[in-house]
N, C-alpha and C positions, 0 to 999 in steps of 0.2 A: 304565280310566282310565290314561292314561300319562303319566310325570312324565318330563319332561326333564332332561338329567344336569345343565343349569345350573344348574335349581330343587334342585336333590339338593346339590348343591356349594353354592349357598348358604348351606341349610340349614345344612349339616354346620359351614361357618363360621361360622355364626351359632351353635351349639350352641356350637362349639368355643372364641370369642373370650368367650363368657358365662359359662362352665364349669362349663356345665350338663352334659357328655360328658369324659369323660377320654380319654384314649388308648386305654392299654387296651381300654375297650369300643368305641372307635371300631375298632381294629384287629377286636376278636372280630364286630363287626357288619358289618364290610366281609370275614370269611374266610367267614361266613355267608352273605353274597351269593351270593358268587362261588361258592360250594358249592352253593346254588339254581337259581343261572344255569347250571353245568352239569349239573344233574341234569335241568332243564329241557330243556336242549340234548339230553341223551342220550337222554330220554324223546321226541323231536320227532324226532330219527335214528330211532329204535326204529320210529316210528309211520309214517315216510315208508317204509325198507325193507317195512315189512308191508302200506302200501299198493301198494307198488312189485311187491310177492309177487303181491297177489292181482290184481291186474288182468295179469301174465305169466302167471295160470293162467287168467284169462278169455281171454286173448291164445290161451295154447294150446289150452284147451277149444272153440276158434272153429277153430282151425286143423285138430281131426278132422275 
């Protein structure tokens, strides 16, 4: 499922104008994100080099 950052941004102001969210946690739940998003990124790097590995060793194992 993916959520659109409008639908996230409204959210967040609607929490925020009802004060149902402080700061605080708005701030520790947006450094969490961003901590996800690149761990996410770095595990998706990680996975495309190891793809990128093993099809240069099919590459070369063709080339004997």
């Amino acid at each position: 499922m993916v959520i659109s950052e409008k639908t996230i941004e409204d959210q967040r102001r609607a929490f925020v104008s009802k004060g149902l969210i402080i700061k605080p946690w708005l701030e520790e739940i947006r450094a969490q994100v961003v901590e996800n998003l690149n761990e996410a990124n770095v595990n998706s790097d990680e996975e495309t080099m190891q793809h990128t590995d093993e099809n240069q060793q099919k590459e070369n194992g063709r080339r004997l």
